[in-house]
Steps between C-alpha positions, in 0.01 A plus 500: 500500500436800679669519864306626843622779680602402863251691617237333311657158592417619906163596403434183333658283800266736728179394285576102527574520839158625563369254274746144656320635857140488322443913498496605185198629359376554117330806439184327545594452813527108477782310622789395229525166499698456179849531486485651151265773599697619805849596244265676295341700761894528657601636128212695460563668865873607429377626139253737690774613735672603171816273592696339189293177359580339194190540208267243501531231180249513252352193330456466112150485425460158309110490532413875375642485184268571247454244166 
């Protein structure tokens, strides 16, 4: 696995702070309430910012396969 910057680590501590003290915000402008949802808006954050995050994994599509 793919390792974080230290930069991107302090933007992601940054993001779930703001989400622990009940601030953070989707972009629909609802309040996160999911644990879950708040590291993926903290990863997606630091990704913007252009800081070092590892790639996302892919899943092997099971269902699509054709017969």
């Amino acid at each position: 696995m793919g390792k974080y910057s230290e930069k991107a680590q302090e933007k992601i501590a940054e993001v779930m702070q703001e989400f622990k003290k009940g601030k953070l915000k989707s972009s629909s402008g609802d309040k996160v309430t999911k644990r879950d949802q708040a590291i993926a808006i903290a990863i997606s954050e630091a990704d913007s910012e252009g800081l070092k995050v590892p790639n996302q994994k892919k899943e092997a599509k099971k269902n699509n396969k054709k017969k």
